[in-house]
C-alpha positions in Angstrom: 0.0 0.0 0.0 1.7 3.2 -1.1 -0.9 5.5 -0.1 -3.1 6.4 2.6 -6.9 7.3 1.8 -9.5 8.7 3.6 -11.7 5.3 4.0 -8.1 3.3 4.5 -7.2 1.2 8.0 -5.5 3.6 10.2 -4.3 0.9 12.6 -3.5 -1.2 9.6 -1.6 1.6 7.8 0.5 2.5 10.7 1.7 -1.5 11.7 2.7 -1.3 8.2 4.4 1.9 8.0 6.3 0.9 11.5 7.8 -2.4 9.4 8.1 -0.1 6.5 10.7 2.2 8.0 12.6 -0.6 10.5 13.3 -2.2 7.1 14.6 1.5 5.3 16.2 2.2 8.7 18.1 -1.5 9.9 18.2 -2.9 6.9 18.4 -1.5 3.2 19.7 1.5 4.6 20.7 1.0 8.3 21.0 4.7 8.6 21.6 5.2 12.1 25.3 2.9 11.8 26.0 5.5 9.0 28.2 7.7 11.4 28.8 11.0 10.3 26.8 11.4 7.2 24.8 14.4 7.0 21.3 14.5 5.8 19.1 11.7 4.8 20.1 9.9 1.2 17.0 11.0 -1.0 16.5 7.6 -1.9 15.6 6.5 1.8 13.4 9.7 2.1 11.7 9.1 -1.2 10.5 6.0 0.1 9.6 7.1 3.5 7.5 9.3 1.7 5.9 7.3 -0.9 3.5 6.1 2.3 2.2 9.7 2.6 2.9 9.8 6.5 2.2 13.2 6.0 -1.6 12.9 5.0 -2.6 12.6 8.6 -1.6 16.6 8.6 -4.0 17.5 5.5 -7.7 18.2 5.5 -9.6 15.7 3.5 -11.5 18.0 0.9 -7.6 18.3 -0.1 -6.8 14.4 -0.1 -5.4 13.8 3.2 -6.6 12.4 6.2 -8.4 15.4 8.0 -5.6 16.5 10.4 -6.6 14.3 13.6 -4.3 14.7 16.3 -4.9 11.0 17.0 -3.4 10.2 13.7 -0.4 12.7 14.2 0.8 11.6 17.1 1.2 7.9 15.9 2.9 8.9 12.9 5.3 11.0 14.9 5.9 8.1 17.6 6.5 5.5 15.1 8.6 8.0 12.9 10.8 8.3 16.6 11.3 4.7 16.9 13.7 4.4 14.2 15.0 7.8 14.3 14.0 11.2 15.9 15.3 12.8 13.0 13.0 11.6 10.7 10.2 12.4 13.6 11.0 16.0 14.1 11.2 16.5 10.4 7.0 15.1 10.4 7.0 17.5 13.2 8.0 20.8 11.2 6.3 20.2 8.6 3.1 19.1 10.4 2.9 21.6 13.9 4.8 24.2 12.2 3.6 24.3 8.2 0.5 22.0 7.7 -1.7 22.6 10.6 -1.5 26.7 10.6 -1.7 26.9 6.6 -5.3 24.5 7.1 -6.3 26.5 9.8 -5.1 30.2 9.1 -4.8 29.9 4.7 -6.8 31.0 2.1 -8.2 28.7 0.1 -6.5 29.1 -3.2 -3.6 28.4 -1.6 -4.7 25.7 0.5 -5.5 23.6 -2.5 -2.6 24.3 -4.4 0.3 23.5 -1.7 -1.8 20.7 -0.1 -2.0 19.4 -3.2 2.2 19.5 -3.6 2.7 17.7 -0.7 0.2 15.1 -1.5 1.5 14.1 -4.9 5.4 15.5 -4.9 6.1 14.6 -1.0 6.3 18.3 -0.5 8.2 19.7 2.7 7.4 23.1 4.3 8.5 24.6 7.4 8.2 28.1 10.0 11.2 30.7 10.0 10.9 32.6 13.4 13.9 32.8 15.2 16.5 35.0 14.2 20.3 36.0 15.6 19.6 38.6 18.3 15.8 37.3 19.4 15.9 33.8 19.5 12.9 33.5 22.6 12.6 37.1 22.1 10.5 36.6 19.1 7.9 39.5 19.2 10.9 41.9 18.9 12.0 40.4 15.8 13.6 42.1 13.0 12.2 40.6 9.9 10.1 43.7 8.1 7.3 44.1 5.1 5.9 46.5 3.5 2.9 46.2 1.2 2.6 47.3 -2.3 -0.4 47.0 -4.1 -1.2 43.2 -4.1 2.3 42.3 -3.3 4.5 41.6 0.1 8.2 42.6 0.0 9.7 40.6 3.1 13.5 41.3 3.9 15.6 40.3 7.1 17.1 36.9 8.0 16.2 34.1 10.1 18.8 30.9 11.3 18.4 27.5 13.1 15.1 26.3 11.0 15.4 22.8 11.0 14.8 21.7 7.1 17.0 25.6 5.8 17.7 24.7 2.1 15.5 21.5 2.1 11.6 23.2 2.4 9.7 23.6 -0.6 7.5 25.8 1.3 8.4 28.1 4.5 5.9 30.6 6.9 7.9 33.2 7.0 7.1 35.9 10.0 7.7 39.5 9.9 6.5 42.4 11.3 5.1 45.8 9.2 7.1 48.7 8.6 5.1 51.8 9.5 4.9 55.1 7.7 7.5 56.4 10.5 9.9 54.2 9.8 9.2 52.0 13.0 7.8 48.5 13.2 4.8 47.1 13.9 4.1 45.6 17.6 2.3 42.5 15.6 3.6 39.5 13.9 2.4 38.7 10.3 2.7 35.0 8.5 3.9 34.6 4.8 3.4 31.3 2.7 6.7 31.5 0.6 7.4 29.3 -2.2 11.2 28.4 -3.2 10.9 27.2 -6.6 9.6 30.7 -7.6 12.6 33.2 -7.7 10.8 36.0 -6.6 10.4 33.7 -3.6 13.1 32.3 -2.5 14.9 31.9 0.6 18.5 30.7 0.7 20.4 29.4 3.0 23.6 31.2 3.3 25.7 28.8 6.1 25.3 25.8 6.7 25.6 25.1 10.9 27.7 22.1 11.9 25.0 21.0 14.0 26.1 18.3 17.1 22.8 16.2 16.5 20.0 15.7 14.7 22.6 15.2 11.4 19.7 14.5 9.0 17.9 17.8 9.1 19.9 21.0 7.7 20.1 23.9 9.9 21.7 27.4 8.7 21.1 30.9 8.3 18.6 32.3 5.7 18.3 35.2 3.7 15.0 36.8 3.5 14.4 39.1 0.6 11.1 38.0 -1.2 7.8 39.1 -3.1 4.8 37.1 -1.9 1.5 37.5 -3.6 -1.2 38.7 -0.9 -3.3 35.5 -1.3 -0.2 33.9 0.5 -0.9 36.0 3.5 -2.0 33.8 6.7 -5.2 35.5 8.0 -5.4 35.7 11.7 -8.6 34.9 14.0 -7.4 38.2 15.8 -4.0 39.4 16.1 -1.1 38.1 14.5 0.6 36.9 18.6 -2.2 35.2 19.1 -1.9 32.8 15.8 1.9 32.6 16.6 0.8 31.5 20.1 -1.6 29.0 19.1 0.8 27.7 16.4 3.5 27.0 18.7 1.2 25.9 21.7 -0.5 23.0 19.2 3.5 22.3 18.5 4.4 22.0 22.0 1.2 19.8 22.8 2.6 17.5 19.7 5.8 16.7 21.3 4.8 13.6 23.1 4.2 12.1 19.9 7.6 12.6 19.3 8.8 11.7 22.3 6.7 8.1 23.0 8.4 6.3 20.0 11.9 7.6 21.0 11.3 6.6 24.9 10.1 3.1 24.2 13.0 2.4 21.8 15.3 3.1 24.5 13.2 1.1 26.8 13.4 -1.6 24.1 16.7 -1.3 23.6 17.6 -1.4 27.3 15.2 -3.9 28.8 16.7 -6.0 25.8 20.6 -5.3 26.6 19.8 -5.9 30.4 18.4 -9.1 29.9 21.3 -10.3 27.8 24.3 -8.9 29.6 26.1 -10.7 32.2 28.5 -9.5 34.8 29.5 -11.8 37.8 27.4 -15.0 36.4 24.1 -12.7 36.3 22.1 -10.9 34.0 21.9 -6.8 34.4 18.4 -7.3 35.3 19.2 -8.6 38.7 20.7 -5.9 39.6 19.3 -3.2 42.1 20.2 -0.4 40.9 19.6 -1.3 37.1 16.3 -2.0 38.1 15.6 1.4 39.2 17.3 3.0 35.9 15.0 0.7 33.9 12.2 1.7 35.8 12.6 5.8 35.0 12.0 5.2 31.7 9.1 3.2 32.1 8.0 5.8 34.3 8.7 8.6 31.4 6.9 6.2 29.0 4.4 6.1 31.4 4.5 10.1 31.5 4.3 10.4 27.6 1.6 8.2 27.2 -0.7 10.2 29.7 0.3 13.6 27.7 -0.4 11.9 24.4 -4.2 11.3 25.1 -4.3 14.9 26.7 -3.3 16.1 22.9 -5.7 14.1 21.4 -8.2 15.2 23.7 -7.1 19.4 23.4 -4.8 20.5 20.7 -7.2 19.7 17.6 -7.4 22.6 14.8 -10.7 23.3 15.8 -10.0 24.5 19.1 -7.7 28.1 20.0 -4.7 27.2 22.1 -3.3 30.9 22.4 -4.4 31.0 26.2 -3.2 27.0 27.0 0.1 28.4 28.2 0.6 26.5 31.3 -0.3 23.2 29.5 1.2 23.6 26.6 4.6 24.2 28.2 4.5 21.4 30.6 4.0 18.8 28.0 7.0 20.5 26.1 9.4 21.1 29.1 8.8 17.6 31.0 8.9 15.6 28.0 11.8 16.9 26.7 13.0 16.0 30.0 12.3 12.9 30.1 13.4 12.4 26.5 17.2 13.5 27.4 17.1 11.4 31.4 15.7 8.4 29.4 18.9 8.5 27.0 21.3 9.1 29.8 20.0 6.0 31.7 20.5 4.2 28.4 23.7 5.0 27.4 25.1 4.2 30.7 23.4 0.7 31.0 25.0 0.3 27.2 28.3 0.7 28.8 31.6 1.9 26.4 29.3 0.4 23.7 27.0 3.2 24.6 29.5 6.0 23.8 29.1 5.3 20.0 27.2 7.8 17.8 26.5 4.3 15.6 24.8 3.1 19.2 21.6 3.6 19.5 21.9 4.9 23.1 25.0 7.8 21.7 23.4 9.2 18.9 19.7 9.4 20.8 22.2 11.5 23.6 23.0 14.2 21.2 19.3 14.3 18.9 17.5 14.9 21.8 19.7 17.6 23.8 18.5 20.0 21.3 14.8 19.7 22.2 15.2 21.0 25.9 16.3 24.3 23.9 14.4 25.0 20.9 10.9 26.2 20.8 12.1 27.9 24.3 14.3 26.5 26.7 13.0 24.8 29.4 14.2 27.1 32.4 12.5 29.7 30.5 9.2 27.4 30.1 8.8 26.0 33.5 9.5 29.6 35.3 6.6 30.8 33.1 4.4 27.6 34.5 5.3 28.9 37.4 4.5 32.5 37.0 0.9 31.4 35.1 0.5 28.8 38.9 1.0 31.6 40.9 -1.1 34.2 38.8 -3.8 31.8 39.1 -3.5 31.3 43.5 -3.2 35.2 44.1 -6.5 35.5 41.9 -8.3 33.3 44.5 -5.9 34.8 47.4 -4.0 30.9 48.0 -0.7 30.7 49.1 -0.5 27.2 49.5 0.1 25.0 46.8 -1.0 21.8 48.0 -4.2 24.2 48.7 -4.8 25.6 45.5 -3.4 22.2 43.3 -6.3 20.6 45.2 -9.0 22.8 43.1 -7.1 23.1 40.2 -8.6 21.1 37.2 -4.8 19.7 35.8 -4.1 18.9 39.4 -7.1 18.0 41.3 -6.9 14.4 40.8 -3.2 13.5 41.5 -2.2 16.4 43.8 -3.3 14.0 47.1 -0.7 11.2 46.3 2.4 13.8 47.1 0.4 16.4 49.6 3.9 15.9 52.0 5.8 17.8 49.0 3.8 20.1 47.9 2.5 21.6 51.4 4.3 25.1 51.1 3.6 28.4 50.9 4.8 30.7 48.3 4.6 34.5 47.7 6.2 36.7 45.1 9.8 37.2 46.4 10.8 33.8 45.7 13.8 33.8 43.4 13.6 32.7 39.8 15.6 29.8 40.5 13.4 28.8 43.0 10.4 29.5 40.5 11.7 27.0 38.0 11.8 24.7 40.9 8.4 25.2 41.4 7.7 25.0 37.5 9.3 21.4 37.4 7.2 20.1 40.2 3.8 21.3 39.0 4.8 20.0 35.7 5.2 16.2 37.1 2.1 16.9 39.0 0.3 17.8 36.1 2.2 15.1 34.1 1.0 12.3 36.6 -2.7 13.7 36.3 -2.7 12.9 32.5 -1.7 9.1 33.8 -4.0 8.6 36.2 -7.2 9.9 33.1 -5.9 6.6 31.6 -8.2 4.4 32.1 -8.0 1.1 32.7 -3.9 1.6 31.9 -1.1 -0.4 33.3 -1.6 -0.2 37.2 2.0 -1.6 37.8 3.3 1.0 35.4 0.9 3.6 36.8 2.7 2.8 40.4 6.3 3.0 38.7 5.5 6.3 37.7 3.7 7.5 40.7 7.0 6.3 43.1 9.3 8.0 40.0 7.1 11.2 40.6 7.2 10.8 44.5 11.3 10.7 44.5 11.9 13.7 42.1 8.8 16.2 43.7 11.1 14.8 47.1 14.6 16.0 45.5 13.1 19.6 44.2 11.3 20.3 47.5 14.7 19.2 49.0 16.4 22.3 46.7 13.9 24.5 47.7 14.5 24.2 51.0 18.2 24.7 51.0 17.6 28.4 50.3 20.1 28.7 48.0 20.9 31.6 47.0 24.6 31.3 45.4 25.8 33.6 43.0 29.0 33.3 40.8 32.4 35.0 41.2 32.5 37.0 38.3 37.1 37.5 39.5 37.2 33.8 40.2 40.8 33.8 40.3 41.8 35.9 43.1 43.3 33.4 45.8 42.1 30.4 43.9 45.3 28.8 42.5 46.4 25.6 44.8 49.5 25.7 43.8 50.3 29.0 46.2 48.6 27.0 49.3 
């Protein structure tokens, strides 16, 4: 079956498409034992893409398969499996191109591109970030000015994953105004590269440490784009960058559920089959407890998967879903990164191979802590959006407020000891990541617990994985730390003079 249709077997099409790519990806191609090859060969692509994994992303009166979330999400997690790489490029092109062109584009346009992508395995992609304002994205650089029925877009934008690659990029900007100043508001551009006029090149390529497969690099914006290729916004231009990026942050579990359980795989398998001292890994304490933290962040990602499903659909306006949006980014990134630590050290010296499954998974997931805002940055702005919420009903206690809180309500009771503290607004922001992190796992635990009927010893691994790290922050917290660093370090610091 080469492509998907709208009446076809989902669960069928996706246990094929799993076999599919462990074939491309272990044994025509065994790409990940490729070493330091940089992007993917087109002929592995090209028949990645001739299942149209990318239909799930496309409305049906277009071909596709009507953009379920559902659907997403086990494309992205079977895409992760063989290699994140090949996941996060589904990902741009589906959170950061597909989903806001069917939502936000004008028809015209829909048709045509949707069309590209269903019969030429189009690519598209989101240029935001940019040199000086890579968070800072509402103060971005990136101008236009409007002339007649035209868009003239100049500035430049670096670190989008697929820079060189897309056939199609939303390009953000902001308006020049008759003073010369620009706009506080962000507009979206459809650009198109194989029209000159349209064209964005990529300048340098970036060495990047991970994630070899997908080109990174600066780009040069200096384009024409017809209006019809203009995004049009429910409201403001913020608020359909905020829901864009919110719907891409509530995606990441998909992304991170295959990855986790290959690692699980991987290790439960090498465990089993490694002996040291006339027994198997398994039998070892302390391995057991590794094993069981990624079960527990399996566990985790599972629970934030059906809270996607359930929340992030086109239909709905995520601008506002801050807090929930940012914890599912944040604490599965996490959990991504501690799940590939754990794995690489149970692989041992083999581990420390980028060939290794364990190695390269080390360096293709560090990234994802970072981009699409770093996760200090996220979790002090759960955080601040927590405590907004208590001083609005005048609560100082957490335990007390997470108790009436809908994301908390149902698992705040199982780790009342941790959470019993009062907070007020001189806490340092340190301290308010802290607090971030925990309210994350609490939120994250919540998400299991709405499973229903789902693996009660796995549900108890996580709660007891929960339990130990809500313990170790409320330990930090505690410790009233409130070290800064010496900026003259080495003034009576040299052992050698002692």
């Amino acid at each position: 079956m080469n492509t998907v249709t709208e009446n076809s077997d989902f669960n069928s099409y996706i246990k094929e498409f799993k076999q599919h790519l462990k074939h491309l990806f272990r044994e025509k191609y065994d790409y990940n034992t490729m070493g330091l090859n940089r992007d993917f060969p087109a002929e592995l692509l090209a028949e990645v893409m001739d299942k149209k994994p990318l239909s799930v992303a496309i409305p049906t009166m277009y071909g596709g398969r009507g953009v379920s979330v559902k659907e997403c999400l086990q494309i992205l997690s079977a895409a992760s499996y063989e290699s994140l790489a090949l996941s996060l490029t589904f990902g741009i092109n589906i959170a950061l191109f597909l989903e806001p062109l069917a939502k936000y584009g004008q028809s015209a346009v829909q048709e045509r591109i949707f069309k590209q992508f269903m019969e030429n395995s189009a690519m598209g992609g989101l240029m935001i970030t940019e040199k000086a304002f890579g968070s800072d994205a509402l103060n971005m650089k990136t101008a236009f000015k409007q002339e007649g029925e035209m868009f003239h877009i100049k500035g430049q934008k670096h670190w989008q994953g697929l820079s060189g690659a897309a056939d199609f990029w939303l390009v953000t900007a902001r308006e020049v105004k008759p003073n010369g100043e620009l706009a506080r508001d962000i507009d979206f551009f459809v650009s198109e590269n194989k029209h000159p006029d349209q064209h964005i090149p990529m300048t340098h390529r970036y060495n990047n440490l991970g994630l070899y497969a997908i080109p990174y690099g600066i780009n040069e914006i200096d384009i024409a784009i017809p209006a019809e290729q203009k995004l049009v916004a429910e409201s403001t231009g913020i608020k359909l960058m905020l829901d864009t990026l919110h719907r891409s942050r509530l995606q990441f579990p998909g992304m991170g559920l295959g990855f986790i359980q290959r690692l699980l795989d991987e290790s439960l398998a090498h465990c089993q089959e490694r002996q040291v001292g006339g027994t198997s890994l398994l039998n070892i304490d302390s391995v057991k407890y590794q094993l069981s933290k990624i079960q527990a962040a399996y566990t985790l990602c599972s629970g934030m998967c059906l809270f996607s499903v359930e929340e992030s659909g086109i239909d709905k306006n995520l601008a506002l879903m801050n807090i929930e949006a940012n914890v599912l980014k944040a604490l599965v990134t996490d959990l991504m990164q501690e799940s590939a630590q754990i794995s690489l050290q149970l692989a041992g010296a083999n581990g420390y191979r980028l060939d290794h499954i364990a190695g390269r998974s080390l360096v293709d997931c560090r990234p994802f802590q970072i981009f699409e805002g770093s996760n200090e940055m996220l979790y002090g702005q759960i955080a601040e959006g927590v405590l907004k919420l208590m001083r609005k009903e005048k609560e100082t206690n957490v335990y007390g407020f997470m108790q009436g809180y809908e994301r908390t309500n149902l698992s705040v009771d199982y780790f009342k000891s941790q959470l019993d503290f009062n907070v007020d607004s001189t806490l340092k922001q340190r301290n308010m990541i802290l607090i971030g992190k925990m309210i994350s796992r609490v939120i994250g635990f919540q998400f299991v617990l709405k499973m229903n009927g789902f693996n009660a010893q796995l549900v108890e691994i996580t709660r007891q994985n929960v339990l130990s790290d809500l313990a170790a922050f409320h330990g930090q917290l505690n410790s009233q730390n409130d070290i800064d660093p010496v900026v003259e370090y080495t003034i009576n610091s040299d052992w050698t003079t002692f």
